[in-house]
C-alpha positions in Angstrom: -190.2 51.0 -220.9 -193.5 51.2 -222.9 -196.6 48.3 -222.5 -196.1 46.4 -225.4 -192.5 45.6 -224.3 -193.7 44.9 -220.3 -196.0 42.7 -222.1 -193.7 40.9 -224.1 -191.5 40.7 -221.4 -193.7 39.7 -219.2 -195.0 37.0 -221.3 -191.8 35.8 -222.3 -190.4 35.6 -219.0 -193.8 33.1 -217.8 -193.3 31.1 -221.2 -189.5 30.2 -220.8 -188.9 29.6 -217.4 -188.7 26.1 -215.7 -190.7 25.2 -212.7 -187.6 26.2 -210.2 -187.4 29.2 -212.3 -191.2 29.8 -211.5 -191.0 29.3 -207.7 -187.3 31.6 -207.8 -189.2 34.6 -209.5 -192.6 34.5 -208.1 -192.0 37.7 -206.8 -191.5 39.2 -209.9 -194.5 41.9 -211.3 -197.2 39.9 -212.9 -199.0 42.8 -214.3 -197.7 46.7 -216.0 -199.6 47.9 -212.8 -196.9 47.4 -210.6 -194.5 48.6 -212.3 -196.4 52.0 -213.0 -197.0 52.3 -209.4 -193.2 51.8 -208.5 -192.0 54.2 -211.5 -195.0 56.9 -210.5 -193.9 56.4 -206.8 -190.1 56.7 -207.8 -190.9 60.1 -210.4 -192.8 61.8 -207.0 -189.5 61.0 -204.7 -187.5 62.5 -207.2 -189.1 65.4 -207.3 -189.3 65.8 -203.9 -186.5 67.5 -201.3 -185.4 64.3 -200.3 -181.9 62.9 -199.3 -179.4 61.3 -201.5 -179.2 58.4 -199.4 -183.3 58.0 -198.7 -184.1 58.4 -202.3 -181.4 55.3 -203.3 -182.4 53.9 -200.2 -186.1 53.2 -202.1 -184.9 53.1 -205.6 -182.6 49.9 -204.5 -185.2 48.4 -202.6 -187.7 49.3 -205.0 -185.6 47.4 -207.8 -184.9 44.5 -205.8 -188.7 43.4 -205.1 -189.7 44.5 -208.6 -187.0 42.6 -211.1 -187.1 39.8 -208.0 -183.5 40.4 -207.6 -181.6 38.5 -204.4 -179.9 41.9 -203.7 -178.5 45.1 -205.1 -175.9 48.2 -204.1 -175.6 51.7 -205.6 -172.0 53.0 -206.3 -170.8 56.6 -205.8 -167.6 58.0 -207.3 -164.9 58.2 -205.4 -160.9 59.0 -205.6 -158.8 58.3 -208.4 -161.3 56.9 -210.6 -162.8 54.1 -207.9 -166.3 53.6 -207.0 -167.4 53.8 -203.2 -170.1 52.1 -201.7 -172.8 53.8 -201.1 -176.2 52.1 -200.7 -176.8 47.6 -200.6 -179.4 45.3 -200.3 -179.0 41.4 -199.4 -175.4 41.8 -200.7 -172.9 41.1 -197.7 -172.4 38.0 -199.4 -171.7 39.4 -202.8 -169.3 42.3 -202.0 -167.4 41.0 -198.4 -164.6 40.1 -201.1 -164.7 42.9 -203.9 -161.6 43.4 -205.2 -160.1 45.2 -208.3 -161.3 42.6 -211.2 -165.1 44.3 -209.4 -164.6 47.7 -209.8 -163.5 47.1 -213.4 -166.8 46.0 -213.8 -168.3 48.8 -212.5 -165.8 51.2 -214.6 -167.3 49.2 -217.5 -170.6 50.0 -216.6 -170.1 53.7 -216.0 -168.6 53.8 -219.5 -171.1 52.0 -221.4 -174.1 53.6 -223.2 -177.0 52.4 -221.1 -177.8 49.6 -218.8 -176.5 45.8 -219.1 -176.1 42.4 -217.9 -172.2 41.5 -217.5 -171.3 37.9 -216.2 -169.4 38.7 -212.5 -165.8 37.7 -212.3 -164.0 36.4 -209.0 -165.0 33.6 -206.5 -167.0 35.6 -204.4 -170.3 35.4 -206.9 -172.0 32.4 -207.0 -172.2 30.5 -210.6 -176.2 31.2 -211.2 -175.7 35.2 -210.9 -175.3 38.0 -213.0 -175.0 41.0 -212.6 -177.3 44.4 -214.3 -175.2 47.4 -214.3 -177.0 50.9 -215.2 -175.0 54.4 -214.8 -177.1 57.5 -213.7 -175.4 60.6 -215.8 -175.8 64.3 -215.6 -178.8 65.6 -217.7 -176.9 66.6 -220.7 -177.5 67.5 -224.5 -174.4 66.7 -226.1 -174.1 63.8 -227.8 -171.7 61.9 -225.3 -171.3 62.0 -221.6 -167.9 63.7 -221.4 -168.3 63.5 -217.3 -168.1 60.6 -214.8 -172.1 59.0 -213.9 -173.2 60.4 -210.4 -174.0 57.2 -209.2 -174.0 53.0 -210.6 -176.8 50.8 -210.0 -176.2 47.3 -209.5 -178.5 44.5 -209.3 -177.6 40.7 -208.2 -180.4 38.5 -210.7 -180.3 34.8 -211.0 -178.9 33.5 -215.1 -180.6 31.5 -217.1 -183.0 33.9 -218.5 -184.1 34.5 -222.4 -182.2 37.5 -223.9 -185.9 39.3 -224.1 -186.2 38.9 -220.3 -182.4 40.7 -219.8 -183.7 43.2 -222.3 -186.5 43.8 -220.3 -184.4 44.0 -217.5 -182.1 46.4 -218.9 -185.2 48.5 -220.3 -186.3 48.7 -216.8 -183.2 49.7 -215.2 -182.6 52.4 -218.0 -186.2 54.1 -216.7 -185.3 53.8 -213.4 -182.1 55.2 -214.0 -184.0 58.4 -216.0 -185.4 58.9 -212.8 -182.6 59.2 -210.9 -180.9 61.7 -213.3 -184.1 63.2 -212.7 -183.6 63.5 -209.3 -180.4 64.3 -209.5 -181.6 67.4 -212.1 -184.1 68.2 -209.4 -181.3 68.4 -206.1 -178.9 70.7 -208.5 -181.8 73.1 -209.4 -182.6 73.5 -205.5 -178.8 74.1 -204.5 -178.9 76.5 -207.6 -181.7 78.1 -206.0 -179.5 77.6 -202.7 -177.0 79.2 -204.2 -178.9 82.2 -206.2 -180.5 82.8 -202.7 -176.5 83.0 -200.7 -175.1 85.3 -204.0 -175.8 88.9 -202.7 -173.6 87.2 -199.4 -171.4 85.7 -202.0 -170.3 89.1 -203.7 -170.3 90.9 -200.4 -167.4 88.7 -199.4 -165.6 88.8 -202.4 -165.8 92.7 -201.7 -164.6 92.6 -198.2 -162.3 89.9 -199.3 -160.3 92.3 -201.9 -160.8 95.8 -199.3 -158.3 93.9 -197.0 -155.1 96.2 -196.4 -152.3 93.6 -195.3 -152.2 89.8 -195.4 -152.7 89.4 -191.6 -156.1 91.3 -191.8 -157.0 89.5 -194.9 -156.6 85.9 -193.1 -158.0 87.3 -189.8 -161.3 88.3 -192.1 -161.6 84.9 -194.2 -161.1 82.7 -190.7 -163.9 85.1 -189.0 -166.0 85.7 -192.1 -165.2 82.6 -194.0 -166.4 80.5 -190.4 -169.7 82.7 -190.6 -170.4 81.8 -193.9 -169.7 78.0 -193.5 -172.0 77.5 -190.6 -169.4 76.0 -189.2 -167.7 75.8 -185.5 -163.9 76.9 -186.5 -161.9 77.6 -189.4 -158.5 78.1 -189.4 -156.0 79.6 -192.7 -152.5 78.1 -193.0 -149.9 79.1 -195.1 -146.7 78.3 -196.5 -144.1 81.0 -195.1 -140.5 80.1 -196.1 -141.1 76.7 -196.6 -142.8 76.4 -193.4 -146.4 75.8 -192.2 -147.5 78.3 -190.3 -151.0 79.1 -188.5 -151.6 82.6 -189.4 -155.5 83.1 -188.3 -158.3 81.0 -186.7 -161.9 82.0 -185.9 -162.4 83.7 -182.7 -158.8 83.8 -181.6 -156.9 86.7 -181.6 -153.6 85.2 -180.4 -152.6 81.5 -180.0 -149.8 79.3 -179.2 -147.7 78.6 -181.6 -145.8 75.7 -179.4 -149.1 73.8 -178.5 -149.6 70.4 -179.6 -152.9 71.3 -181.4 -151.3 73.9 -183.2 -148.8 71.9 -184.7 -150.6 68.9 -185.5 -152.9 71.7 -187.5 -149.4 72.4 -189.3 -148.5 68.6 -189.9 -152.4 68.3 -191.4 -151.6 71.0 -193.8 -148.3 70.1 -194.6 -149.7 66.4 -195.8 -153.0 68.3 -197.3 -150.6 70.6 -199.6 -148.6 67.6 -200.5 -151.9 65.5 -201.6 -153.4 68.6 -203.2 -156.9 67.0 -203.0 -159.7 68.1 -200.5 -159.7 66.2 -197.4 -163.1 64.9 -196.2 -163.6 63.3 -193.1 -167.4 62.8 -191.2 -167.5 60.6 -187.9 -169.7 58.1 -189.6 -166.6 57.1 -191.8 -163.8 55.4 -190.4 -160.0 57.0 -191.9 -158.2 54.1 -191.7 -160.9 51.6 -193.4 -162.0 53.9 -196.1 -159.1 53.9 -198.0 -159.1 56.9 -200.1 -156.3 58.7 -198.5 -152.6 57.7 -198.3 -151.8 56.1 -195.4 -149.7 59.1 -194.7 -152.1 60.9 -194.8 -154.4 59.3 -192.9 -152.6 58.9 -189.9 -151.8 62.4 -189.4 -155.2 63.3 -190.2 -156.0 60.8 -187.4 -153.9 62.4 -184.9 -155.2 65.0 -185.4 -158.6 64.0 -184.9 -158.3 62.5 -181.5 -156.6 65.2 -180.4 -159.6 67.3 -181.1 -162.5 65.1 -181.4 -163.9 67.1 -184.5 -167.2 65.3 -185.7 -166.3 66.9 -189.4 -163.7 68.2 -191.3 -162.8 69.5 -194.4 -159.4 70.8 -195.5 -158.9 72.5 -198.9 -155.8 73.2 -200.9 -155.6 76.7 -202.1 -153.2 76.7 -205.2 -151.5 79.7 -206.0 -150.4 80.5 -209.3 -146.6 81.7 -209.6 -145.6 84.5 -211.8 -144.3 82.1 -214.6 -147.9 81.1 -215.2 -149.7 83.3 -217.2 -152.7 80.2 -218.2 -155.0 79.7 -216.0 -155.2 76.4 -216.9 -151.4 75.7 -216.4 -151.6 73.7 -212.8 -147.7 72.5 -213.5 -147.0 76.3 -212.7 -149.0 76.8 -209.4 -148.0 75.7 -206.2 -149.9 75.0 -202.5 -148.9 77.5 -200.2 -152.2 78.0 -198.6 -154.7 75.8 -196.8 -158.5 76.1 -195.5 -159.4 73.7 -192.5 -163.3 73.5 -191.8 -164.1 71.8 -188.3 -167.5 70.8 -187.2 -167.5 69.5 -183.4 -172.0 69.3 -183.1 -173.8 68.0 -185.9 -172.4 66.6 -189.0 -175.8 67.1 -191.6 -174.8 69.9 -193.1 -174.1 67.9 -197.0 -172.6 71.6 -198.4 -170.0 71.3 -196.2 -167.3 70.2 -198.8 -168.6 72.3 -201.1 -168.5 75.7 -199.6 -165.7 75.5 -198.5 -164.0 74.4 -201.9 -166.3 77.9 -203.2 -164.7 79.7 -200.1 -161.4 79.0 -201.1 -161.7 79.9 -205.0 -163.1 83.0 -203.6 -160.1 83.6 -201.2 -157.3 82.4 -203.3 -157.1 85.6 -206.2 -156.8 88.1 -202.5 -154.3 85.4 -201.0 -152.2 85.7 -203.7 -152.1 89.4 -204.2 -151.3 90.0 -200.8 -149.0 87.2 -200.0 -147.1 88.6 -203.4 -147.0 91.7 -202.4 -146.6 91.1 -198.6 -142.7 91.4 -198.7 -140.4 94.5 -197.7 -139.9 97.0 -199.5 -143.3 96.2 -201.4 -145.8 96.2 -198.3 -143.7 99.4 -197.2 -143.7 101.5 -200.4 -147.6 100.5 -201.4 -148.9 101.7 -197.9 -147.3 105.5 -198.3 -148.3 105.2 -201.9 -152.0 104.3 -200.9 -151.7 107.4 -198.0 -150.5 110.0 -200.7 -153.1 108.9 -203.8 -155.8 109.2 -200.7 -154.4 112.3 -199.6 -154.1 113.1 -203.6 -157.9 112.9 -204.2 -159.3 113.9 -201.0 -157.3 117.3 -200.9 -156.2 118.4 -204.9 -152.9 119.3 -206.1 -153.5 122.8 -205.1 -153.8 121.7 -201.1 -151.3 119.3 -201.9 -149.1 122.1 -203.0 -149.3 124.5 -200.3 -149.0 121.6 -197.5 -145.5 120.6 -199.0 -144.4 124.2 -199.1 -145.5 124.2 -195.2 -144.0 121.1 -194.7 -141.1 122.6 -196.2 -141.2 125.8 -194.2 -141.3 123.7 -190.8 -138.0 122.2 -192.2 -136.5 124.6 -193.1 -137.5 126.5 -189.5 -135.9 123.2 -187.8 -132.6 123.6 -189.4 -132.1 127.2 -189.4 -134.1 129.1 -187.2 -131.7 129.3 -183.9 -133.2 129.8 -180.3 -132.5 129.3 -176.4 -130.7 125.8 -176.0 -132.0 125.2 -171.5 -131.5 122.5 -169.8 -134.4 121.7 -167.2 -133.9 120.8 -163.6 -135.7 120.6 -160.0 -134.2 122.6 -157.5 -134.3 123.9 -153.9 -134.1 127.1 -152.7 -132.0 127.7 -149.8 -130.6 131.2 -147.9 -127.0 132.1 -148.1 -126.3 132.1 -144.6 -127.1 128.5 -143.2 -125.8 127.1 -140.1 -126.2 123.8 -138.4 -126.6 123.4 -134.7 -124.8 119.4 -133.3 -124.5 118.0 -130.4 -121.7 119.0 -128.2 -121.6 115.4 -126.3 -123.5 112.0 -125.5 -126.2 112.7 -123.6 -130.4 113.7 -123.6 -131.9 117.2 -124.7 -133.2 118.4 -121.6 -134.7 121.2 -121.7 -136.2 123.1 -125.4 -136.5 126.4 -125.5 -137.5 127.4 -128.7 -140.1 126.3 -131.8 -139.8 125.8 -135.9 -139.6 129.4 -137.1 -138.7 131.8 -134.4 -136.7 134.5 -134.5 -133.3 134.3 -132.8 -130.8 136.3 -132.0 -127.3 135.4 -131.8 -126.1 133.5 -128.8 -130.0 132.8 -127.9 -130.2 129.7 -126.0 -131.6 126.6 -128.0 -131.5 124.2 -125.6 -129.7 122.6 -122.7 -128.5 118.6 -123.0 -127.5 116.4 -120.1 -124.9 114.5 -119.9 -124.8 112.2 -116.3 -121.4 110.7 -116.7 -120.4 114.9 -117.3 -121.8 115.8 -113.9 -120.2 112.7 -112.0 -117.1 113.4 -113.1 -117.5 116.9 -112.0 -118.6 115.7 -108.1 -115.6 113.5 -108.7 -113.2 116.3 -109.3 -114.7 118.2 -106.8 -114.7 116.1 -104.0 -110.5 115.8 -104.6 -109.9 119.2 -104.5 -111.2 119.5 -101.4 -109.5 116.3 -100.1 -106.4 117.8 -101.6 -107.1 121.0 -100.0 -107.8 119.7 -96.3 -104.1 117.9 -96.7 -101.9 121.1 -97.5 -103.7 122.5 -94.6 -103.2 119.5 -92.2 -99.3 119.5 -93.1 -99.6 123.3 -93.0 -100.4 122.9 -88.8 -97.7 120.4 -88.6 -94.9 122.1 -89.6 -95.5 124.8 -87.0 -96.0 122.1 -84.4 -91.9 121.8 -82.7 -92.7 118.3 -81.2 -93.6 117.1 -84.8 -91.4 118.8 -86.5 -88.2 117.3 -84.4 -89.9 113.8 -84.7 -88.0 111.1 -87.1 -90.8 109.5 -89.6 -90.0 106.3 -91.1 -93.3 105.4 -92.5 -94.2 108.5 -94.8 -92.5 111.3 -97.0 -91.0 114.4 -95.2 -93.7 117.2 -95.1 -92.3 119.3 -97.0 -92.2 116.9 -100.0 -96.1 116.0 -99.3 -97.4 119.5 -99.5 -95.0 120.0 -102.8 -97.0 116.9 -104.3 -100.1 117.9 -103.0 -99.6 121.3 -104.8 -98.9 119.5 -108.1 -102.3 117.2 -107.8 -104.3 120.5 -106.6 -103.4 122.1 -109.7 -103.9 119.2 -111.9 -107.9 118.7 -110.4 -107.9 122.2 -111.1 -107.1 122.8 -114.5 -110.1 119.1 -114.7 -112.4 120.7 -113.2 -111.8 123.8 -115.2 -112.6 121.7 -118.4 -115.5 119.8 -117.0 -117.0 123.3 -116.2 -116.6 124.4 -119.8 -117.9 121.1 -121.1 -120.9 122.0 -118.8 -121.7 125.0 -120.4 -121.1 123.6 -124.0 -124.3 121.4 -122.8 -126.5 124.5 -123.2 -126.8 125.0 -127.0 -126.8 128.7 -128.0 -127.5 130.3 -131.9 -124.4 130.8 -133.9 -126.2 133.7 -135.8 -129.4 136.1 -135.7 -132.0 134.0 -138.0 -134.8 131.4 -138.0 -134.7 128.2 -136.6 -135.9 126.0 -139.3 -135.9 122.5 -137.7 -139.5 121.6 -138.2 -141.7 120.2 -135.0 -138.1 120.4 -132.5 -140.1 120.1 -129.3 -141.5 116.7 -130.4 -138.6 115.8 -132.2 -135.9 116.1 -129.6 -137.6 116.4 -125.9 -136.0 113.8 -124.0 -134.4 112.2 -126.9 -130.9 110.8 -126.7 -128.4 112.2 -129.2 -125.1 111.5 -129.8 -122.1 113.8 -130.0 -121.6 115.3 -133.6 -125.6 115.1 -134.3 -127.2 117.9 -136.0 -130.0 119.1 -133.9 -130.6 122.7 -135.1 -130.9 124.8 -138.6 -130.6 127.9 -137.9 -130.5 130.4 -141.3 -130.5 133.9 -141.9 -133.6 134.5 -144.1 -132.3 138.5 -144.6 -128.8 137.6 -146.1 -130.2 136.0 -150.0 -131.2 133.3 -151.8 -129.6 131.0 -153.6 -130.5 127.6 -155.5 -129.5 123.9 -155.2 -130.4 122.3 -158.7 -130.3 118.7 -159.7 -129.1 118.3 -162.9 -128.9 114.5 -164.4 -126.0 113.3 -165.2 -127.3 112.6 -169.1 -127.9 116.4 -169.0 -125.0 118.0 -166.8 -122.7 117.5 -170.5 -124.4 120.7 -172.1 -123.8 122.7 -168.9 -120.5 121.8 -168.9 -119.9 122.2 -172.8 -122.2 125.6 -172.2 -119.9 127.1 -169.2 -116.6 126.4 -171.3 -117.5 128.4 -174.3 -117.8 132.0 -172.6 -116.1 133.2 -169.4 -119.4 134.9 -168.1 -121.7 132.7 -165.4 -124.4 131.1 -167.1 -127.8 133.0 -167.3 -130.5 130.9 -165.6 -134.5 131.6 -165.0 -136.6 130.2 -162.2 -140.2 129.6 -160.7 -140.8 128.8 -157.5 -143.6 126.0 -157.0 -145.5 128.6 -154.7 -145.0 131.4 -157.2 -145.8 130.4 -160.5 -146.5 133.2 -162.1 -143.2 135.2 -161.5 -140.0 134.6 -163.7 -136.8 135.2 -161.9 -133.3 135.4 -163.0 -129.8 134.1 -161.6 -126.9 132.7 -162.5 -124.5 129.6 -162.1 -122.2 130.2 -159.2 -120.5 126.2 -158.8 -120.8 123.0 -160.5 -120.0 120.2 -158.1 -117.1 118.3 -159.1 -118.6 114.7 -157.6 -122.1 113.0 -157.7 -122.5 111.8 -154.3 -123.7 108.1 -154.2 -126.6 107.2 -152.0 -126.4 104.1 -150.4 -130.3 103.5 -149.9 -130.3 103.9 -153.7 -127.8 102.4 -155.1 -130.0 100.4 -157.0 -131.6 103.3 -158.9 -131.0 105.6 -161.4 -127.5 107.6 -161.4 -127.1 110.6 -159.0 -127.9 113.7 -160.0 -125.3 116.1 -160.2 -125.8 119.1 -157.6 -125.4 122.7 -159.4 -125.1 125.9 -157.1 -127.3 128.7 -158.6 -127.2 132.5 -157.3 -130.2 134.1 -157.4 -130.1 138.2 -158.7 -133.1 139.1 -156.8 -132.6 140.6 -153.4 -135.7 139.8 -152.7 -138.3 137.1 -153.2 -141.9 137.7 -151.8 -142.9 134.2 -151.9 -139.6 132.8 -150.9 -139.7 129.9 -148.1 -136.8 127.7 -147.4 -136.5 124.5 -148.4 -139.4 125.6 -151.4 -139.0 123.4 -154.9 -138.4 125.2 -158.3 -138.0 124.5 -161.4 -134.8 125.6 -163.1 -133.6 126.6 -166.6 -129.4 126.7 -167.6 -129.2 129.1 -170.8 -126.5 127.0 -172.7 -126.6 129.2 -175.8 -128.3 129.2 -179.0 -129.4 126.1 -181.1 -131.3 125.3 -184.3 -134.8 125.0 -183.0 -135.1 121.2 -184.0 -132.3 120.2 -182.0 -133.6 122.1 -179.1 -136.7 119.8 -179.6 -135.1 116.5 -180.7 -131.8 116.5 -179.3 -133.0 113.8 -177.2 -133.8 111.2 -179.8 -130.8 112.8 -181.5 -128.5 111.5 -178.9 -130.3 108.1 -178.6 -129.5 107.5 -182.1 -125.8 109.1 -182.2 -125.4 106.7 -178.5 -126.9 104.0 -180.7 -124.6 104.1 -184.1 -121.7 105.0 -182.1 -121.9 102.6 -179.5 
């Protein structure tokens, strides 16, 4: 607005107006000073890095004590093709009621060429008001404004005016509003230089983005990376598996629970955000159920979610992904949501890029989405990795490297199938002498006496030791003591039969005495023939060697002195280290199949090689000389794995230097000739047959 027309506006405004219209505007500028000032003050604050809401903040305020207006409000775009407020002045009376028949007003305002005056419609205005409208557009040189104004400015002046004073009003408004595109010019060239400054990060993540092997690293990298570039506290990828939502990465979590609460109501909120296919924006200074922008489906789960949480800010983001009908980029009827960004902020909500970056995070993300979700199915995901491995392989090494590794590769094969060699089963053993002999307990007594050590030399018939039995020797007193009762009797009726007196005597009371002495007889030779037996019981109490050997009963004299032992007991080993060796092998009972399969091919004794544990270095040979025919159970391990099955090996040698009884070895049963992969895989062979088969 130029001097001549302040002038002329000025003046006309003075000329025209009625007392009451005098004493209602005598705020208004009385000189082109003022208004300089205010428009030179307004240019420096556009120019400067001020906020959105600071610089309207002093435009509408600026506005309002310039044109004398009794309030004002500035208008922001908003969802499907609604206004929002944004900024006001004195107008809580003017807009507590705005309804449709108001935004239509202010649609008419962003759609008309510059600023005007419209007359307000609805109840809510009072009579004497009308309203100036002015749209603040994009700096643009085309001839029309093909996008939507960035923000409407709207001013609440008394009627009655001259059409000169609304042009003025109008001229003043379209200046102001120049300045604000201004400013608006001004905040996109610093998030340009923003922007410029973030593009070497920018390309680097694109890079990274696309170098991602599988889908799971590739969401794992934009939650981690993608939550680094944000600034943000935590973001988490969702996609569409199946028809399913499914939380497939968030930022600093490497696992997470997939049943808890949180975690689902993340689901539900990308569900709904797919369905709406808008970005979701939510700050606590705005309130999700008043705003009205969002369904109200939307909205509550979105509020759920939020108090669940207690996220400050959060922005969710559609990704779309382009099927494989849709060729256009520009088709959107083709592409469908199947993946979704969610930005949380739980600290401070300044940050105004939020929305932004994270819609540019997920254009960057969705061409690498959609490549590896597409190609994230079996066979695909399969067949691309070996083909990545061999083109690797194909450049690092050459055809010629290439070449000779298959024909090793080959050779191996080959060498696995028909090269043939030892088939031997492995087994722990125990070496034992041929000639073994256990020493028990010949009755139910205590070892009295020891007489000899672990490892001496004894001869057979050497005593061991000498037991006690004290029931033994009272039964031997007893037995004793009768014979001699018995014995004083026969010779008692012996002297009474020679007696005459006695012998012509009648007796009433007793046997004759020739019948006493012939029982007598009878009961002497009956203690006899006991005692007899108690004496050989006696000497079965001292416990000789069955055979010249070594007593091999380790730490005896502590072991038994004074102990109590029970009949049947075995006490005493007693082995003949001079007469051979021979082996006591363990075969399991997974492996004892082969030994038998081995043993019923060929009518010779199966070859087997040994090491003892104390002499490694020597090889030595035998043979098989039994096979058990039971696995013996053990009850104290009943609960463990099967029982081995015990295999009797001969051993050739006469002789072995390092031989001890009882010594461990390790075992192997020849069981012919194999090729030499099964010899080495016949393990996972038989897991797999067991598997099929079974």
């Amino acid at each position: 607005m130029n001097e001549n027309v302040l002038a002329a506006y000025t003046e006309e405004v003075m000329s025209r107006l009625e007392p009451h219209e005098l004493e209602a505007h005598k705020s208004a500028p009385d000189s082109w000073q003022q208004v300089e000032e205010f428009l030179a003050k307004l240019h420096e604050l556009a120019r400067a890095p001020v906020e959105v809401d600071e610089f309207y903040r002093q435009l509408l305020a600026g506005c309002v004590a310039i044109l004398a207006a009794q309030g004002g409000a500035i208008w922001e775009p908003a969802l499907k093709g609604k206004w929002k407020l944004r900024q006001r002045t004195n107008s809580s009376d003017f807009l507590k009621n705005a309804d449709n028949d108001h935004q239509q007003l202010l649609q008419q305002g962003a759609s008309a060429d510059g600023p005007r005056v419209v007359l307000p419609v609805g109840d809510e205005f009072p009579s004497d008001t009308v309203l100036l409208l002015g749209a603040v557009h994009e700096s643009t040189n085309d001839a029309e404004v093909s996008h939507r104004p960035q923000a409407i400015i709207e001013l609440f002046l008394r009627s009655g005016c001259s059409p000169a004073v609304q042009q003025g009003w109008e001229e003043f408004l379209a200046a102001v509003c120049q300045i604000a595109t201004d400013f608006h010019l001004h905040e996109q060239l610093r998030t340009l230089r923003t922007e410029q400054a973030s593009h070497g990060e920018v390309l680097s993540l694109v890079r990274r983005l696309q170098a991602g092997s599988n889908l799971n690293e590739l969401t794992y990298f934009i939650a981690n990376e993608g939550c680094r570039y944000l600034g943000v506290d935590r973001l988490s990828v969702l996609l569409n598996r199946s028809g399913k939502w499914k939380l497939q990465a968030a930022s600093g979590a490497e696992r997470f629970d997939t049943r808890a609460d949180a975690v689902k109501q993340l689901q539900e909120l990308a569900e709904v955000t797919a369905k709406w296919r808008d970005p979701i924006d939510y700050s606590d200074s705005s309130d999700v159920e008043r705003d009205g922008e969002l369904p109200s489906a939307v909205g509550e789960v979105l509020q759920k979610y939020l108090d669940s949480t207690h996220a400050r800010r959060l922005v969710a983001v559609p990704i779309q992904l382009r099927t494989a009908e849709s060729l256009d980029a520009h088709k959107k009827s083709h592409s469908e949501c199947r993946a979704v960004l969610i930005a949380e902020d739980f600290g401070s909500t300044s940050d105004q890029l939020l929305r932004s970056r994270v819609v540019e995070l997920a254009d960057l993300c969705e061409p690498a989405l959609q490549q590896r979700i597409r190609l994230d199915r079996f066979p695909v995901r399969t067949t691309l990795a070996w083909t990545n491995r061999w083109h690797n392989l194909w450049e690092t090494w050459g055809i010629s490297r290439l070449a000779l590794a298959a024909t090793a590769i080959a050779l191996a094969l080959a060498a696995l199938v028909f090269v043939k060699t030892d088939f031997e089963i492995e087994a722990p053993a125990t070496l034992t002498p041929l000639v073994e002999q256990d020493v028990f307990a010949t009755a139910n007594g205590t070892v009295k006496e020891i007489l000899v050590y672990h490892g001496d030399q004894v001869a057979k018939g050497d005593v061991l030791c000498v037991l006690d039995d004290p029931q033994l020797a009272l039964d031997s007193e007893r037995v004793r003591g009768e014979i001699a009762t018995v014995r004083k009797r026969l010779e008692a009726i012996a002297v009474s039969r020679t007696d005459r007196q006695a012998r012509e005597e009648p007796r009433t009371d007793r046997l004759p005495l020739s019948a006493e002495a012939k029982q007598l007889e009878l009961r002497l030779a009956s203690l006899i023939e006991q005692a007899a037996i108690l004496e050989r019981r006696e000497q079965a109490l001292t416990l000789r060697s069955p055979l010249t050997g070594m007593v091999l009963t380790l730490d005896v004299q502590h072991l038994l002195r004074t102990r109590p032992v029970e009949r049947g007991q075995v006490l005493f080993t007693v082995a003949d280290t001079h007469s051979g060796w021979q082996l006591k092998a363990r075969v399991p009972q997974d492996q004892i199949g082969y030994v038998l399969a081995a043993e019923g091919r060929t009518d010779v004794p199966l070859p087997v090689r040994f090491k003892l544990a104390g002499d490694s270095d020597e090889v030595y040979r035998g043979h098989v000389a039994e096979i058990c025919e039971i696995a013996v159970f053990d009850p104290e391990k009943l609960a463990e794995e099967l029982p081995d099955i015990q295999v009797d090996i001969a051993v050739n040698e006469e002789k072995l230097p390092a031989a001890r009884p009882g010594m461990e070895a390790k075992v192997r049963l020849l069981c012919g000739k194999e090729s030499l992969g099964y010899v080495w895989l016949h393990d996972v062979w038989d897991n797999l047959y067991s598997w099929m088969a079974f």
